[in-house]
N, C-alpha and C positions, 0 to 999 in steps of 0.2 A: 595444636594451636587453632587448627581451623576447622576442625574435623566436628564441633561441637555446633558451630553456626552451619558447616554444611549439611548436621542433622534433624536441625530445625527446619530447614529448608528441605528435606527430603525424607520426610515422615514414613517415607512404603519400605524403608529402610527397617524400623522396628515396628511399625500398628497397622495392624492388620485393615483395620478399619479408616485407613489413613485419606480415605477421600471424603470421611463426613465433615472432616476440617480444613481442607486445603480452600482456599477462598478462593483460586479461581473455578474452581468445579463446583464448590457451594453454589457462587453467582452463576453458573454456566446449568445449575437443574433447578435454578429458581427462575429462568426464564420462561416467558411464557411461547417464544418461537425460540425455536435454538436445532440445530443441525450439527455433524461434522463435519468440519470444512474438508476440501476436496484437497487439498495443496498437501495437508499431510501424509494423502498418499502417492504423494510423489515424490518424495524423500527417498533417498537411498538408507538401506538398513542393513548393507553389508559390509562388512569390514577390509580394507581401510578406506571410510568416507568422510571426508571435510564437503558436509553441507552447509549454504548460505540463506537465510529466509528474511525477506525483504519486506518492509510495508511500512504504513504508519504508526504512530502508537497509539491506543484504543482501537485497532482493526483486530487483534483475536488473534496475536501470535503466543503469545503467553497460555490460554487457554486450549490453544492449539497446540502446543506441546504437552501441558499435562492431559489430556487426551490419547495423546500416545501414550505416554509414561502411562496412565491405566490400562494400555493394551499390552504393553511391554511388559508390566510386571505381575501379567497374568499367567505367562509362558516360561520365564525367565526367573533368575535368580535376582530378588530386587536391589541389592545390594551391588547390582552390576548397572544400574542405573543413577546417573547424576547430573541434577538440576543447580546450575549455578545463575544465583540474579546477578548478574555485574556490576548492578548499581551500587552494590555495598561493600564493593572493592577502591580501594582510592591509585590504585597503579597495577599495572600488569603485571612486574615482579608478586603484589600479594597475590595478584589471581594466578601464577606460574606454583608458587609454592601450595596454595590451595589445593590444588588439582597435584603435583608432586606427592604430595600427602594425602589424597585419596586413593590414590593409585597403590603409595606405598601400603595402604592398609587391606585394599583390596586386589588380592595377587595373583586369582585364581586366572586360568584360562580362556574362560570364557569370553566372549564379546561382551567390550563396556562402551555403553552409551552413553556421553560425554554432551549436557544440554549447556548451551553459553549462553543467555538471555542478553541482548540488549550490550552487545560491547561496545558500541560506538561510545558507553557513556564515561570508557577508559582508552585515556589518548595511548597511543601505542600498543593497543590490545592485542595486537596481531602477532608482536616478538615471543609473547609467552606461548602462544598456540603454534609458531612456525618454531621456537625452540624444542615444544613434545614432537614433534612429526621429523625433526632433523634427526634425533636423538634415538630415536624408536620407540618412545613409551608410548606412545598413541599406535602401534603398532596394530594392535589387534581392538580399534575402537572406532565407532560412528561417532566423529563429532558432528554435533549441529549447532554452527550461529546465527543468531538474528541483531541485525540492526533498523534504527530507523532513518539512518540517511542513507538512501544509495548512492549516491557519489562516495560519500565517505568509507561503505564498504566495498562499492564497486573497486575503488582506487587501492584499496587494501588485498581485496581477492588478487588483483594482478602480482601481488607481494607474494603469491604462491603457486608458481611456476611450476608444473609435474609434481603439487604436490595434495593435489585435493581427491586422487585415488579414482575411486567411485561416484564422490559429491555431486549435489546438484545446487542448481540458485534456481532458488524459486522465490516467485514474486507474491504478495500475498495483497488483496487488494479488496474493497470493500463488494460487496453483491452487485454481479451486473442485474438487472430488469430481470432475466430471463430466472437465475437464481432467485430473487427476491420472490418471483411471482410460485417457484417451485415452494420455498420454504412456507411462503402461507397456504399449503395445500390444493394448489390449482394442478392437474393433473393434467388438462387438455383444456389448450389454453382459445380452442375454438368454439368446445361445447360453452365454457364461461368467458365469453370477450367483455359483456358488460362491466363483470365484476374484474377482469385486467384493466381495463379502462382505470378505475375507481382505485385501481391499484398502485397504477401508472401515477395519478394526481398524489397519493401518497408516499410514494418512492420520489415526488420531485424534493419533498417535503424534508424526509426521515434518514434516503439514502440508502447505504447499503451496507451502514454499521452494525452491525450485532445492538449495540446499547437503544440507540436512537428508534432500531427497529423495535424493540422491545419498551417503546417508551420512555425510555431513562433521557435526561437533558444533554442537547448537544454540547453544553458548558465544557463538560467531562472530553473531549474532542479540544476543542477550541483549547480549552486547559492545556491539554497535551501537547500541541504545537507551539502554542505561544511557550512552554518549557523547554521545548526545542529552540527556538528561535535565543530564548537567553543563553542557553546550554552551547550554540553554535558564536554565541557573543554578538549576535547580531543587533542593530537598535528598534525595539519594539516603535519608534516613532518612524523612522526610517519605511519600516512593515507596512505599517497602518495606511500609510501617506500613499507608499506605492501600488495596495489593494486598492485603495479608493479611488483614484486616478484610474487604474486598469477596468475596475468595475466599472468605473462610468462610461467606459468606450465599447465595453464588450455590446455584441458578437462581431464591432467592425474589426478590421486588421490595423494593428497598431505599430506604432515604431518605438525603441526604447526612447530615443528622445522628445519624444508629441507626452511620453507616460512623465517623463521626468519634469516637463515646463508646468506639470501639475501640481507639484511639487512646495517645498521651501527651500528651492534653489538646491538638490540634489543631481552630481550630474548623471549621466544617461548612461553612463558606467556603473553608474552607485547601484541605480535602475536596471540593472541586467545582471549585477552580482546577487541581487532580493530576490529579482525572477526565477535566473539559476537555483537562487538556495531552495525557493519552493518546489519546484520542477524536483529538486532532488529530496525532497519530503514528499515526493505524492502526492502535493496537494495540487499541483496542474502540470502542465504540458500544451506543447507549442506547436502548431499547425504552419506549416511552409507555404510559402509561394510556388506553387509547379504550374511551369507551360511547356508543353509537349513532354520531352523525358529532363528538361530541366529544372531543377529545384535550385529557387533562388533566395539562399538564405540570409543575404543581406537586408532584403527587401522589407515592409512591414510582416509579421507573425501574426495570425490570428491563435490566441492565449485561451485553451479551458480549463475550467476545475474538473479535475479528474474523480469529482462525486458529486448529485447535486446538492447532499446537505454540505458541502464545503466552499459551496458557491452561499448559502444561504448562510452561513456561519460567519463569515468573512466581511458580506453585507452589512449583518449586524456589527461585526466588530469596529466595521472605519465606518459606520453610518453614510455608508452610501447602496443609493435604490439601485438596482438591477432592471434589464427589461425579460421581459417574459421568453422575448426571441431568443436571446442569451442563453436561458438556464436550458430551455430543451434542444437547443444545438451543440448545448459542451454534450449532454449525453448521447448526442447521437455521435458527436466524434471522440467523445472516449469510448463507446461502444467497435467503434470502427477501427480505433489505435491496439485498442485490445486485442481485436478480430486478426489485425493483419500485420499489427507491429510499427504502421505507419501509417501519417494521418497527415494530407496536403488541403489546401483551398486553389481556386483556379478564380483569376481576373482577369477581363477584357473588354466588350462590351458588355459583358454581360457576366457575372458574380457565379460560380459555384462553391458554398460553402465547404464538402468533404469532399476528399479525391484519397479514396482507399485499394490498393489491389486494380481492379478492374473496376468498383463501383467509383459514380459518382451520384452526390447526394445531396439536395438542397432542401433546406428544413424550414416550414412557411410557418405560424402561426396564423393559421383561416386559412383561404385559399390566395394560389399565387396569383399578381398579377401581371402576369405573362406569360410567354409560353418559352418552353427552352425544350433544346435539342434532345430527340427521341433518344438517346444513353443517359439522361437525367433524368433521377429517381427523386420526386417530386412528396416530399409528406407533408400530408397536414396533422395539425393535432390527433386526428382520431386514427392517423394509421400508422405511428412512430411507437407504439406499445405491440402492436405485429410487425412490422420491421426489426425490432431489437429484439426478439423472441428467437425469429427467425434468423435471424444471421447467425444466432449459435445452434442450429442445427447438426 
């Protein structure tokens, strides 16, 4: 029954020639910059592994697996590899039976490598996948799923308690700076600083999407979460109203209810349920109040877009302007959340923007006017493209 749609979908199965047609590897050697992403190798590929791959969607997880699959069914028996899109499943019983029926057709011993694309887009995904792994047909297989909300599969990974083997969760997440400046050919980022400079002003721009870097419109992005946002039943007016509101405040530290009286009378509840949902699409994340070792989370939050094309997309969509100060402080503190896992701000008399690890960091556009205590790491425009370079050392 299903064995006919799974062969559409997994060409290396009979043609030999089967990547001159796959469209995401068409689009992925018609680029004009394009790399292997790094996250693929750090998947576990030994059997029994239940891996998780985390990101947005249009960040390169799809492409990123047929990538493997070209590696895999170079060595391997191709027939032991299987790409399922989720999307074209309307309940997890058909994706249980799917996968029942490929298994039953392919019986050999070997290790089968079992691709899940995109489950979140099937409520209860997780019983068909926790029923192969109870039962032992997943016995001798790497599965790999990707979703695009992590809450939604965070909350579901916990649904599999001693049961994910060798697996890993990996996050998959658009180019920091320091990638972005490698994939355009910069090799030593000191002999060419100019030309990082120059690189820098278009990374505020383009980001650290595969598409947008290689030209293509951010629409294709935007598209993609505002699909989300329906998909999660969220109100696209509800979105809009809380982006614009939040945008207008950034890079001060805001409260959910200062975001909400900006509103059409949403409460500040409504406002931290929209935030939440973004936070858990990657599109931002939220910087705490810490003084000395307390972090005080009730307090106002200073809120960034976790890429700057997603601060710039966002803009356009609620028609509302940004300040300049904003867009190069979310990168300096998504650069820093990434670095250390966690990302505070510091108030008293006197403001520290990032309080990471041991760094503290405050991000001036020009120069600052004042002076702050000799453990403040002070950037101006011209020296936040070597700061970010260098922190991933």
């Amino acid at each position: 029954m299903y064995l006919k749609i799974l062969r559409d979908s997994n060409p290396w199965w009979t043609e030999e020639e089967w990547e001159e047609r796959d469209k995401n590897l068409v689009d992925y050697r018609n680029q004009r910059i394009r790399w292997v992403p790094e996250w693929i190798k750090k998947l576990s590929l030994e059997p029994f592994s239940l891996n998780f791959v985390l990101g947005l969607r249009q960040i390169g997880k799809t492409t990123g697996l047929k990538l493997l699959i070209r590696e895999l069914v170079k060595t391997i028996e191709a027939e032991n590899v299987i790409y399922i899109d989720c999307d074209i499943f309307p309940d997890f019983e058909s994706l249980g039976e799917a996968i029942i029926e490929y298994l039953n057709a392919v019986r050999s011993e070997e290790t089968k490598y079992v691709f899940l694309d995109e489950v979140t887009s099937i409520s209860e995904w997780w019983k068909a996948v926790k029923y192969m792994i109870d039962t032992g047909k997943f016995g001798n297989c790497v599965v790999t799923v990707t979703g695009s909300s992590s809450l939604k599969v965070r909350r579901d990974i916990e649904l599999f308690p001693g049961r994910t083997g060798k697996g890993k969760v990996v996050e998959v997440l658009p180019l920091s700076f320091k990638e972005y400046v490698e994939v355009h050919g910069v090799k030593n980022y000191k002999l060419e600083y100019d030309r990082v400079v120059e690189l820098f002003k278009k990374y505020l721009e383009t980001g650290g999407f595969p598409l947008t870097i290689n030209g293509f419109s951010s629409s294709h992005i935007l598209n993609a979460i505002i699909g989300e946002i329906v998909r999660f039943r969220k109100s696209l007016e509800i979105a809009k109203e809380t982006l614009a509101s939040l945008i207008s405040k950034m890079p001060s530290a805001v409260s959910f209810r200062a975001i909400a009286q900006d509103t059409s009378g949403y409460s500040y509840k409504t406002v931290q349920e929209y935030l939440e949902f973004f936070k858990n699409l990657y599109v931002l994340d939220f910087a705490y109040l810490k003084q000395g070792s307390r972090v005080l989370y009730r307090k106002e939050r200073k809120v960034f877009f976790r890429d700057p094309l997603l601060l710039n997309v966002f803009s356009a969509w609620s028609n509302t302007s940004y300040l300049y100060s904003a867009l190069i402080e979310n990168v300096v503190q998504e650069h820093l959340y990434r670095k250390f896992g966690e990302i505070y701000y510091y108030r008293n008399s006197y403001e520290i923007d990032c309080i990471a690890d041991d760094l503290k960091v405050e991000v001036k556009a020009g120069k600052p006017h004042r002076r702050y205590p000799r453990d403040v790491i002070v950037l101006s425009d011209e020296e936040i493209p070597k700061f970010l370079i260098e922190l991933f050392k």
